[in-house]
Backbone as numpy.savetxt, mean C-alpha at the origin, in Angstrom:
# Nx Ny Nz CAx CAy CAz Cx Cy Cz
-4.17 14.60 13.10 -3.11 13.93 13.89 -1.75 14.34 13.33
-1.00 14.85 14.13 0.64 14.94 13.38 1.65 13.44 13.76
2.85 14.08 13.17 3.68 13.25 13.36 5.09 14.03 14.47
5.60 13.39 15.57 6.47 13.89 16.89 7.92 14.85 15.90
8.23 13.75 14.52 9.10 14.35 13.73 9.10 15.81 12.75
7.93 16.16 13.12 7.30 16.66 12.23 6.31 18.00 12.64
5.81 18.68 12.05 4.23 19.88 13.07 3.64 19.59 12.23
3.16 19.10 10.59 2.18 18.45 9.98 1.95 17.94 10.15
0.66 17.88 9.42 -0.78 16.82 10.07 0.12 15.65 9.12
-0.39 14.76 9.08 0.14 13.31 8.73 -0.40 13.15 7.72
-1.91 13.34 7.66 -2.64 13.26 6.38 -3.11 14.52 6.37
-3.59 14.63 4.49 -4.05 15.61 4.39 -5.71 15.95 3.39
-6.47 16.04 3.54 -7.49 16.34 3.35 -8.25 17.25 2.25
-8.38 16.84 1.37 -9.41 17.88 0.51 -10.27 17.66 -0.07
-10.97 18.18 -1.19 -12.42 17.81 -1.83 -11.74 18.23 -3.03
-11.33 17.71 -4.13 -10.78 18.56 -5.43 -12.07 18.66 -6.56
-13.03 17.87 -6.33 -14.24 18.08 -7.28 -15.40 17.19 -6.12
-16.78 17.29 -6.86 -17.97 17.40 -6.48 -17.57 15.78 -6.51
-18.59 15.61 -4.93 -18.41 14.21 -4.45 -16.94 13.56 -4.73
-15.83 13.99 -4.62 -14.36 13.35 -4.92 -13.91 14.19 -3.64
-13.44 13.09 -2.46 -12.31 13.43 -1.60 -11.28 12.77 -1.23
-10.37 13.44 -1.66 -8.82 12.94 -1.73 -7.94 13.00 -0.46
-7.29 12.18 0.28 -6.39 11.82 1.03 -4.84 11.47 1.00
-3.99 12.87 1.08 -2.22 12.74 0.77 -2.17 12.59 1.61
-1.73 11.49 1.91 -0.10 10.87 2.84 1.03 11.95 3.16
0.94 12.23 4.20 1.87 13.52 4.65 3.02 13.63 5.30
3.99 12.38 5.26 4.90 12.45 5.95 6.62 12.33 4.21
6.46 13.56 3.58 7.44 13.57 3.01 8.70 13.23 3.56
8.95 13.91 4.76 10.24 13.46 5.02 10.57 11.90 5.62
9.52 11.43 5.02 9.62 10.22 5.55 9.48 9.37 4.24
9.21 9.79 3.17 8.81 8.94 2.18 7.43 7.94 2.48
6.83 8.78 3.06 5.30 8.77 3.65 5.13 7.23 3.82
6.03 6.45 4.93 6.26 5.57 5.90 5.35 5.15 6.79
4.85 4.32 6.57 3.64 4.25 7.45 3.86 3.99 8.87
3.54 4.72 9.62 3.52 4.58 11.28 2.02 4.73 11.60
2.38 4.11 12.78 0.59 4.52 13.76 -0.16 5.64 13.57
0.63 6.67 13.55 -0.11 7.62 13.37 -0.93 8.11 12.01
0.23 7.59 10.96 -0.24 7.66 9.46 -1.67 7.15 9.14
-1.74 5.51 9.97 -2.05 4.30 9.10 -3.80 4.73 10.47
-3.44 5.27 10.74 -4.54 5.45 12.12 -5.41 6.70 11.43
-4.75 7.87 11.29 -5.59 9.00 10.85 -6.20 8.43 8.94
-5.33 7.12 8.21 -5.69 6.69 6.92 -7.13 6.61 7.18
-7.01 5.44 8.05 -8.14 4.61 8.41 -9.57 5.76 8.78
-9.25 6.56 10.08 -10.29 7.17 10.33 -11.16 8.16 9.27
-10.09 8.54 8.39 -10.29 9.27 7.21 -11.06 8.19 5.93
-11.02 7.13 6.23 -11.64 6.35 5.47 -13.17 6.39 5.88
-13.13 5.50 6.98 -14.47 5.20 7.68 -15.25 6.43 7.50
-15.27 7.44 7.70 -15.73 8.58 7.33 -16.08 8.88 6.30
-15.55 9.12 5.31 -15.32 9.24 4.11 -16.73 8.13 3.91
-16.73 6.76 4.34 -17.40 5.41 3.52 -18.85 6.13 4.41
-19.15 6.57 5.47 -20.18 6.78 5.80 -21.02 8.21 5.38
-20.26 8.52 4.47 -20.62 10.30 3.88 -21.42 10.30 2.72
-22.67 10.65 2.79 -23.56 10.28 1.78 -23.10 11.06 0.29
-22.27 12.25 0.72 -21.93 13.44 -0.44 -20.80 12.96 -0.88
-19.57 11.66 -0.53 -18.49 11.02 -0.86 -18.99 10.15 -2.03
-18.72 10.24 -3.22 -18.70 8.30 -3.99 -17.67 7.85 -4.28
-16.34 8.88 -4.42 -14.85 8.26 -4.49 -13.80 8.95 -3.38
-13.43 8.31 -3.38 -11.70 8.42 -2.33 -10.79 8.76 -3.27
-9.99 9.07 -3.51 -8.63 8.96 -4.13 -7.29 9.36 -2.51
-6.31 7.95 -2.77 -5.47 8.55 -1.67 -3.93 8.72 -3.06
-3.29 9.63 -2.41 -2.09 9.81 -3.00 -0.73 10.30 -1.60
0.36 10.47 -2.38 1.32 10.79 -1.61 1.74 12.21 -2.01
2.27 12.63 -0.81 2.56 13.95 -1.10 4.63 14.14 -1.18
4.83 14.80 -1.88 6.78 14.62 -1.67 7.09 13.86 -3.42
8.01 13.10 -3.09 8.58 11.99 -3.71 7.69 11.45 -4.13
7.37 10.14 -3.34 6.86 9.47 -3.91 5.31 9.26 -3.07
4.40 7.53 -3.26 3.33 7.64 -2.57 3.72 6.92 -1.84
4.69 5.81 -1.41 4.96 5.33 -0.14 5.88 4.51 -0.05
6.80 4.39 1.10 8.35 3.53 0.72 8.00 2.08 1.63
6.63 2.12 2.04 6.52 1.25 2.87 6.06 1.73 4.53
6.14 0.17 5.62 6.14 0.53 7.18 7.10 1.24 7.44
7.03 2.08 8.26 8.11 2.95 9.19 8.68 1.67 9.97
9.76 1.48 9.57 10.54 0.47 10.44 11.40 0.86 11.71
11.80 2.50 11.99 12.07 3.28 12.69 10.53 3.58 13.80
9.78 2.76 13.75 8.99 3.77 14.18 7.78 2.86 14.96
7.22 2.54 16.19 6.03 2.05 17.08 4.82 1.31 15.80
4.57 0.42 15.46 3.62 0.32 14.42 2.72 -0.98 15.24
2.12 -0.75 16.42 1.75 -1.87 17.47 0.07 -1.37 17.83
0.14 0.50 17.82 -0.88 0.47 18.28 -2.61 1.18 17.53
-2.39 0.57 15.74 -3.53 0.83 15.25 -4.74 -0.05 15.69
-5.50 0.65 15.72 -6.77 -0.23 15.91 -7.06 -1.80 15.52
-7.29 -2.92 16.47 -7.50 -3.75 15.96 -7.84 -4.66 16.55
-8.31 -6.15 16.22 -8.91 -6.83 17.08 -8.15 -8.27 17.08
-7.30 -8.02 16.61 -6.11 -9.52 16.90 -5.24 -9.52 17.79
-4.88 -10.42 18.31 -4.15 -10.78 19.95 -2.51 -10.68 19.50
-1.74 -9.47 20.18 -0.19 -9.69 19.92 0.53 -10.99 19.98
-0.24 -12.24 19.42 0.51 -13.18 19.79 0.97 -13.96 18.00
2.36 -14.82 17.94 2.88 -15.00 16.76 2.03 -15.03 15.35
2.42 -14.01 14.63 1.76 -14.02 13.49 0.31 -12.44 13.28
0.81 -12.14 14.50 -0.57 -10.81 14.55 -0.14 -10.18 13.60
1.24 -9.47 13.46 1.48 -8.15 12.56 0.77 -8.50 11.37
0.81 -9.51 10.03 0.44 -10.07 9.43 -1.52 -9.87 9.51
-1.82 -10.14 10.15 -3.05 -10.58 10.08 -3.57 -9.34 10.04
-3.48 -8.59 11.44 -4.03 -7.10 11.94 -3.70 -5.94 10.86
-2.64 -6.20 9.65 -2.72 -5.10 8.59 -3.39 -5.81 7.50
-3.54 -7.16 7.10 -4.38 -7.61 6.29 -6.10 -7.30 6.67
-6.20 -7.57 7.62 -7.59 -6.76 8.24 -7.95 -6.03 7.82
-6.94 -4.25 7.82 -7.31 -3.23 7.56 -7.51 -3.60 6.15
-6.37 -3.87 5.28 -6.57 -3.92 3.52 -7.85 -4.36 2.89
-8.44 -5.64 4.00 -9.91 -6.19 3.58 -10.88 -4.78 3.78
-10.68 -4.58 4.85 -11.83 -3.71 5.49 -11.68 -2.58 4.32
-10.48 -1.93 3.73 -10.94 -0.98 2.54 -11.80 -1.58 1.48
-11.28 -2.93 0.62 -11.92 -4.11 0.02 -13.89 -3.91 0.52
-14.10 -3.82 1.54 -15.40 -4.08 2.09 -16.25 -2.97 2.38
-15.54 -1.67 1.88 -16.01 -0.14 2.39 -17.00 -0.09 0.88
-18.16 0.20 0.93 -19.00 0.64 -0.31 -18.44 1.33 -1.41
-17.64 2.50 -0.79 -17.01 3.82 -1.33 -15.18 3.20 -1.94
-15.86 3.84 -4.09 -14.62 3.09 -4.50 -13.52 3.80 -4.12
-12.44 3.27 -4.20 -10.91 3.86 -3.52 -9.90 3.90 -4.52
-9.39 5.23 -4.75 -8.57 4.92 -6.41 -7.17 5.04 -5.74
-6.27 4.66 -5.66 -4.45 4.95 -5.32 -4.19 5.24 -7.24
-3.45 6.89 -6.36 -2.35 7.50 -7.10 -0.96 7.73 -6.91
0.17 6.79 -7.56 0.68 6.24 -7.10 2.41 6.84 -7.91
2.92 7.33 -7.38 4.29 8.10 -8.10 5.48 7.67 -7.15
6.54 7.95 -7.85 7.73 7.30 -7.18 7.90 5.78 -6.62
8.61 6.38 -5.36 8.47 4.66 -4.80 6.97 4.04 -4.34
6.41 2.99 -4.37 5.50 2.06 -3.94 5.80 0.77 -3.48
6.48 1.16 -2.19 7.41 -0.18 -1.92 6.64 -1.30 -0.84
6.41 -2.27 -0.39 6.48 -3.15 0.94 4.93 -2.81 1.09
4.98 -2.10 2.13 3.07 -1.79 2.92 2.44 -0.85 1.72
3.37 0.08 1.35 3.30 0.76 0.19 2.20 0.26 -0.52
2.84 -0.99 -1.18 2.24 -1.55 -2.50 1.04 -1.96 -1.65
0.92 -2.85 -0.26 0.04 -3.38 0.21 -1.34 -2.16 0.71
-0.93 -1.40 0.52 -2.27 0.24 0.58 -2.46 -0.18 -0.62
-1.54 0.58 -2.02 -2.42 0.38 -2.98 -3.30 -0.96 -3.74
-2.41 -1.76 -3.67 -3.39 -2.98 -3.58 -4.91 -3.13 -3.36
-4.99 -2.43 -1.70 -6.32 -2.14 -1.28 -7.31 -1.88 -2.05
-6.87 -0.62 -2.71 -7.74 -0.12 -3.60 -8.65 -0.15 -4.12
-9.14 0.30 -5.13 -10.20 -0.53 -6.52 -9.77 -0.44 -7.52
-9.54 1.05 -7.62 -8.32 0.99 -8.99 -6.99 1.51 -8.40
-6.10 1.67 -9.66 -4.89 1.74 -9.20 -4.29 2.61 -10.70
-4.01 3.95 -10.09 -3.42 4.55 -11.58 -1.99 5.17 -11.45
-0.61 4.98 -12.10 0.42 5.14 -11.83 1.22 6.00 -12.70
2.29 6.53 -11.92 3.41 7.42 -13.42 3.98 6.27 -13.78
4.21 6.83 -15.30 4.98 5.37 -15.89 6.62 5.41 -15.37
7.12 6.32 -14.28 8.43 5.67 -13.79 8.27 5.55 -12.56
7.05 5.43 -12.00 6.98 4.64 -10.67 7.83 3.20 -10.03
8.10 3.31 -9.44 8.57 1.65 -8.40 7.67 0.83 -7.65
7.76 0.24 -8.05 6.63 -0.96 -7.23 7.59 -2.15 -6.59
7.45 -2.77 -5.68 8.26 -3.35 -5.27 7.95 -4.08 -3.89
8.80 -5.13 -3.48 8.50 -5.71 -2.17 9.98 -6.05 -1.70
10.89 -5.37 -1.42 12.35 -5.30 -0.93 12.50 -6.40 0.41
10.98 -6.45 1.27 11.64 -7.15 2.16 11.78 -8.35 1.89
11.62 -9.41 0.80 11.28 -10.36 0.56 12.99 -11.01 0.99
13.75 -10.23 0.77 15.32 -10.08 0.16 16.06 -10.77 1.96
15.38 -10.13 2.75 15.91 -10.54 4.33 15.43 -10.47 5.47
14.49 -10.16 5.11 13.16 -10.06 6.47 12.10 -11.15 6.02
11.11 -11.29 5.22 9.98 -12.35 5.28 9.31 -12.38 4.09
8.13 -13.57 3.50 7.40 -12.92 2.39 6.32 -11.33 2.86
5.58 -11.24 2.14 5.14 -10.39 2.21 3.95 -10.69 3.23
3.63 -9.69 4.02 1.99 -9.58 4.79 1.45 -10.07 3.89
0.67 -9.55 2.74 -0.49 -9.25 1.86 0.40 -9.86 0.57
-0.04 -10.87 0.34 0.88 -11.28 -0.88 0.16 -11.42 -2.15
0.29 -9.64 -2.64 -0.63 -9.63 -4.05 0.29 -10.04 -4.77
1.78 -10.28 -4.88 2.47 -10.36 -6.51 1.89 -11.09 -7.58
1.48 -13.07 -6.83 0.66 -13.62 -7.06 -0.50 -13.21 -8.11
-1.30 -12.96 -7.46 -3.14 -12.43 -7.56 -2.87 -11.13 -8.50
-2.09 -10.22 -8.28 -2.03 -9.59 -9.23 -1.32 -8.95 -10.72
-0.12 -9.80 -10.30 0.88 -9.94 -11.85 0.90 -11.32 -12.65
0.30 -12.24 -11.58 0.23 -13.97 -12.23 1.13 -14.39 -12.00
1.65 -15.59 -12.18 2.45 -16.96 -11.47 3.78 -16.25 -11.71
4.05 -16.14 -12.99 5.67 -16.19 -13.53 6.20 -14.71 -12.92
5.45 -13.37 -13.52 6.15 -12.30 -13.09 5.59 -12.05 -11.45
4.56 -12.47 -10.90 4.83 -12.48 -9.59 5.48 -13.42 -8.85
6.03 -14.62 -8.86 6.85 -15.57 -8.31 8.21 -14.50 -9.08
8.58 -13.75 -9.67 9.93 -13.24 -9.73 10.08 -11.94 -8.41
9.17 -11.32 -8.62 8.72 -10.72 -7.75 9.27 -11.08 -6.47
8.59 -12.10 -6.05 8.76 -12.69 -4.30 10.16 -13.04 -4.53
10.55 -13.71 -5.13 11.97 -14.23 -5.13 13.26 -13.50 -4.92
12.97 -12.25 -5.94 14.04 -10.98 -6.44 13.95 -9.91 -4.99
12.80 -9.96 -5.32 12.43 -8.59 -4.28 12.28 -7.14 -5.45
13.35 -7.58 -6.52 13.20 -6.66 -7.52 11.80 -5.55 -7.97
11.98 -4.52 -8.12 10.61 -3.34 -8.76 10.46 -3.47 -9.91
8.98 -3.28 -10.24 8.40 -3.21 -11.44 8.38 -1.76 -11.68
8.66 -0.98 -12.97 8.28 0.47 -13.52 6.51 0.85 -13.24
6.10 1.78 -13.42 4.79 1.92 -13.58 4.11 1.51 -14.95
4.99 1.90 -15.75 4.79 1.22 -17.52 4.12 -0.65 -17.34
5.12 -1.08 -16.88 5.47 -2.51 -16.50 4.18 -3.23 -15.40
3.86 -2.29 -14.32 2.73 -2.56 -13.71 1.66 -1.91 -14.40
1.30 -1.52 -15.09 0.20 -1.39 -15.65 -0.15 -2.65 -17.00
0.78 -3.06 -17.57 1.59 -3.99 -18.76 1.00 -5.42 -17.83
1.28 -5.49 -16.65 1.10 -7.00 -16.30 -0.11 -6.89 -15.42
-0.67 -5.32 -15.02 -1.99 -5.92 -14.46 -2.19 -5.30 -12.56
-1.29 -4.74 -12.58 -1.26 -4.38 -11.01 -2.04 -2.99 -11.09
-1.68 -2.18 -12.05 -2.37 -0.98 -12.52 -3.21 -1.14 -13.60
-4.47 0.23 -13.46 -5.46 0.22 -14.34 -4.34 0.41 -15.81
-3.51 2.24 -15.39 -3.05 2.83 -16.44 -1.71 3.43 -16.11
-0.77 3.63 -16.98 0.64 4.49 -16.47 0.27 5.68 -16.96
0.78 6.96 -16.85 0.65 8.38 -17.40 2.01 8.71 -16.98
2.26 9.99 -17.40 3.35 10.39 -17.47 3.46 11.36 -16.07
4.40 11.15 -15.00 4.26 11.72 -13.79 3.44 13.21 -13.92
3.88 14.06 -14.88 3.28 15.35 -14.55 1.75 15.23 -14.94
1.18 14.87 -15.28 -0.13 14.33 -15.68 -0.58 13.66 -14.98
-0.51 12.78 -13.94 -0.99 11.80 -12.78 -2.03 12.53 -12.13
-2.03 13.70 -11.73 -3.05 14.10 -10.58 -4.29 14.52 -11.91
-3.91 15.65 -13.00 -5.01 15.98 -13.68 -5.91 14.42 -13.99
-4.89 13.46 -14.19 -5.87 12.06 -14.80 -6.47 11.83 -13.83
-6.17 11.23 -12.63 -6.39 10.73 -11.69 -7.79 11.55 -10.99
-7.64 12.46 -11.04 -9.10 13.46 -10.78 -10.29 13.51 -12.10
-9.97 13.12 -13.19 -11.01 13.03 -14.18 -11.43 11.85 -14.22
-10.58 10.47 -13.62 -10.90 9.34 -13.73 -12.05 9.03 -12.65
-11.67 9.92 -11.69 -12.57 10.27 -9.91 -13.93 10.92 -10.20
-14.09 11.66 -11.31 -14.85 12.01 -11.65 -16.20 11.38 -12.47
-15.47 10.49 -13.36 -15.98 9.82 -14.05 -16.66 8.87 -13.05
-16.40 8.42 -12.52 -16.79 7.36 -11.27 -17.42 7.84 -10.68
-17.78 9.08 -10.55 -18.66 9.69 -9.02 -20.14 10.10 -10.11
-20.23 9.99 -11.29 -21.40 10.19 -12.30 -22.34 9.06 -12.04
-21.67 8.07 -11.84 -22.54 6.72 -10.93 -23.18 6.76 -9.70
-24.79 5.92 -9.59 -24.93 6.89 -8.66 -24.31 6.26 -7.22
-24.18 6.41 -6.00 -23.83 5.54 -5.27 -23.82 4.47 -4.93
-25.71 4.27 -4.76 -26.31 3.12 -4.36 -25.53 1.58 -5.84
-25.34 1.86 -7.10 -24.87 1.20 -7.71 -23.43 1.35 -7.80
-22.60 1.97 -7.31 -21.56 2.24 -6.94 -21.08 0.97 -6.21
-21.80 0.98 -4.94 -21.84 -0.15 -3.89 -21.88 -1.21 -4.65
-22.85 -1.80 -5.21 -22.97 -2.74 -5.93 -22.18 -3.33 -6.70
-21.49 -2.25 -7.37 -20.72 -2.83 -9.05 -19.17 -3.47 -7.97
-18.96 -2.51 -7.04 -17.44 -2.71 -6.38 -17.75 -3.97 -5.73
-18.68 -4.14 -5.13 -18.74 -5.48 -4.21 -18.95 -6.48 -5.57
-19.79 -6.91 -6.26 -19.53 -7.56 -7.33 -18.17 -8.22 -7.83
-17.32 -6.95 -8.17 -15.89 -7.66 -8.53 -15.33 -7.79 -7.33
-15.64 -7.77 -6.49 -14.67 -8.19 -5.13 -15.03 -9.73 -5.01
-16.33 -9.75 -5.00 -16.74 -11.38 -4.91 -16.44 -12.05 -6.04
-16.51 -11.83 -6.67 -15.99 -12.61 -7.74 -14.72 -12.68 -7.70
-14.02 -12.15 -7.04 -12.76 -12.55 -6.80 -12.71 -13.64 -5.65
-13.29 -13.15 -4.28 -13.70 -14.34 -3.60 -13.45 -15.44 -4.03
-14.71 -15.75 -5.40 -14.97 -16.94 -5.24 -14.08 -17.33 -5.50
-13.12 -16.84 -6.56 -11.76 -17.71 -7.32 -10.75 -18.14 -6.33
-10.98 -17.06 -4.63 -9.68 -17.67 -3.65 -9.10 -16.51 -3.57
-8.97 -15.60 -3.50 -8.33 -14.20 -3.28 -8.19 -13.85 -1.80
-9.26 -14.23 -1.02 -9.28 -13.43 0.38 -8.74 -14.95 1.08
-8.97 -16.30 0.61 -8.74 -17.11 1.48 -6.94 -17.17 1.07
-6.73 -17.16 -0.04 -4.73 -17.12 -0.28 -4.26 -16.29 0.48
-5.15 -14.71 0.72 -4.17 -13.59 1.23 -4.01 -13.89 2.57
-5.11 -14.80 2.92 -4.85 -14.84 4.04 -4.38 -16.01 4.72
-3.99 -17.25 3.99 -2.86 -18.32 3.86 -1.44 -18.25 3.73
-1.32 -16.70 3.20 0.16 -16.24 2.53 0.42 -15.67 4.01
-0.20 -14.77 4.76 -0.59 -13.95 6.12 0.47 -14.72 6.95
-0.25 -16.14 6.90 0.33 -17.23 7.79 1.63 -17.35 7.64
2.19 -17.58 6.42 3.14 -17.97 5.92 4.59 -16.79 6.42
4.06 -15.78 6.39 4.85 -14.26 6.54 5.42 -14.54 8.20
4.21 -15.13 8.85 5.16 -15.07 10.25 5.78 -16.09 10.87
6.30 -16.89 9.28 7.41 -17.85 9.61 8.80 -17.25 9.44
8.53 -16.11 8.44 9.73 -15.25 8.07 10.58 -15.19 9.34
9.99 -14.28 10.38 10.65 -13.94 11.50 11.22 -14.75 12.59
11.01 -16.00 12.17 11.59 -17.26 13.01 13.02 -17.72 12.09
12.96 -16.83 11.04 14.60 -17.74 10.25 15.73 -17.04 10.48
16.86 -18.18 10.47 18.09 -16.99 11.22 18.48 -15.87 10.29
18.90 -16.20 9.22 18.73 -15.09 8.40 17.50 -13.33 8.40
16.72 -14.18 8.95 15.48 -12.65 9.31 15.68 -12.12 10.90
16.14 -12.83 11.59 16.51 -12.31 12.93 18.00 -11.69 12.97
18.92 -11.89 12.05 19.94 -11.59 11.90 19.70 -9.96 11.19
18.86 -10.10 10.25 18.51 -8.95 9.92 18.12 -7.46 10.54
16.98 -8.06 11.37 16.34 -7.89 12.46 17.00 -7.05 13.39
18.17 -7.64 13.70 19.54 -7.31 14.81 20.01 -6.02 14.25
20.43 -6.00 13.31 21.11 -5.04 12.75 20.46 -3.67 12.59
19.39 -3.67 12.64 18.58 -2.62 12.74 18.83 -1.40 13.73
19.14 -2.32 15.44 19.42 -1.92 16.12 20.96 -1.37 15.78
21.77 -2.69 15.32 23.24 -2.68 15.35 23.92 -1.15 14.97
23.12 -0.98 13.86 23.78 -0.10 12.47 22.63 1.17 12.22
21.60 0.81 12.77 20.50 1.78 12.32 19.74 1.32 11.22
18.72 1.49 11.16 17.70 1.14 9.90 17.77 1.59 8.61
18.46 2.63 8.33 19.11 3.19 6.75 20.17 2.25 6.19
21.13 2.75 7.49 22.92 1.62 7.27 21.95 0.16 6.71
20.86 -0.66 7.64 20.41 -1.60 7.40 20.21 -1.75 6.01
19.49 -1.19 5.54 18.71 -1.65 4.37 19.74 -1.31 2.85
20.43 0.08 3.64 21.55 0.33 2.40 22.33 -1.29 2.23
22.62 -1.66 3.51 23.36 -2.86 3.10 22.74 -4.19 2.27
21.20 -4.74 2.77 20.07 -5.28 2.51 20.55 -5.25 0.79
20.17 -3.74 0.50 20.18 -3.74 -1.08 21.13 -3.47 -1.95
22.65 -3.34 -1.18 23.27 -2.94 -2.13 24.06 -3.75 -2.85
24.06 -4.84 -2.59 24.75 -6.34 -3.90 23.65 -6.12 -5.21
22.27 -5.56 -5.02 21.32 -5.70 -6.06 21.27 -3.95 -6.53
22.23 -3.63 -6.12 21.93 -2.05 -6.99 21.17 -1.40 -7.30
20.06 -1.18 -6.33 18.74 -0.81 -6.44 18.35 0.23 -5.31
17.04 0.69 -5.44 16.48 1.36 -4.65 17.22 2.79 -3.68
17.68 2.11 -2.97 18.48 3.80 -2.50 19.50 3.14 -2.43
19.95 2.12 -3.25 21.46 2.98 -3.41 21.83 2.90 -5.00
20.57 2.75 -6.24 20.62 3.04 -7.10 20.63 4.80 -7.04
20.23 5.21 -6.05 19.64 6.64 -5.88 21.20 7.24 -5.60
């Protein structure tokens, strides 16, 4: 599948070792932004992938910059596959869907994760099973700041009360050092080293044989279950599509159109000196 901005495929495809196939995110000039088309060819590339007897790991990464700045907010994000009704509160639900449905795929899923990891960003890698990062990565949830909480509200569940309640509040990024330090990541490495690790770690994992593969991943998933993981994410879900009813988030909202979606967000972030316009 390409992208209209673009003549590359959107994603990109390879096998870098025996039973390991890897999936880059292909929209550099986009800071690999998730649109329909991205989040559509992710998916199909998944399902596939989970039904491939010669697959036992995934690894997805980004290609460019970074592994992802987030939704394409410029861009149609209405018509991925799904089975929830466009009515208040779908966006929310219908991408938490997908995040479970990786959660529920047999086949473990590693995110390699460099540069920015912002908004939907973080909410892909999240997905995951593991999660391995450069130690000057960005992690982050920017919209918290003037648009809504988050869809998928790991800050919580995966940094704990104090540094994820700063999280939601700030909107502020964590380093990759820092997310690995509180728990969002397995490990930090040093950017030029990310892919060699990240493929030996893929490796190591695919020495297992499948059939217990399945097993060990669903295991810690339920056990997360039981503690409340899938029923919060999806209480927080709820919560996200109150965002878009506050004047402050419709005001936001407006401006998009007003000023354009860059002008937008440059303005969004620039009292907090961060992100692109720390850049």
């Amino acid at each position: 599948m390409s992208d209209p901005s673009s003549p590359e495929p959107v994603l990109v495809v390879d096998e870098p070792a025996d039973r390991v196939r890897r999936l880059t995110l292909n929209r550099p000039h986009k800071r690999n932004a998730l649109n329909d088309a991205l989040r559509g060819a992710l998916f199909d590339e998944l399902r596939a992938a989970d039904k491939d007897a010669s697959v036992s790991v995934v690894i997805i990464r980004g290609a460019g910059s970074c592994f992802s700045a987030g939704y394409d907010l410029g861009s149609r994000n209405s018509d991925v596959e799904r089975s929830i009704a466009p009515v208040d509160g779908w966006w929310s639900r219908h991408v938490v869907n997908n995040w479970f449905e990786m959660w529920d795929m047999a086949t473990p899923i590693i995110a390699q994760v460099h540069g920015y990891c912002l908004a939907g960003g973080s909410e892909l890698a999240t997905a995951c099973d593991l999660v391995y990062v450069a130690d000057d990565a960005q992690i982050g949830y920017p919209p918290v700041r003037l648009m809504s909480p988050p869809d998928m509200q790991w800050q919580t569940w995966m940094l704990g009360l104090r540094a994820g309640m700063e999280a939601l509040l700030t909107g502020d990024s964590i380093s990759g050092t820092e997310a690995a330090r509180l728990g969002f990541a397995n490990r930090a490495v040093p950017a030029d080293e990310l892919d060699t690790y990240v493929l030996e770690r893929a490796e190591r994992v695919a020495r297992v044989p499948p059939d217990l593969l399945a097993l060990n991943k669903r295991a810690g998933h339920r056990a997360m279950e039981a503690m409340g993981i899938r029923s919060g994410i999806r209480a927080t879900a709820e919560i996200q599509a109150m965002g878009f009813h506050q004047a402050s988030s419709k005001a936001y909202m407006r401006s998009f159109a007003e000023k354009g979606v860059t002008a937008a967000l440059s303005e969004r972030d620039r009292q907090f000196g961060d992100y692109r316009e720390r850049d």
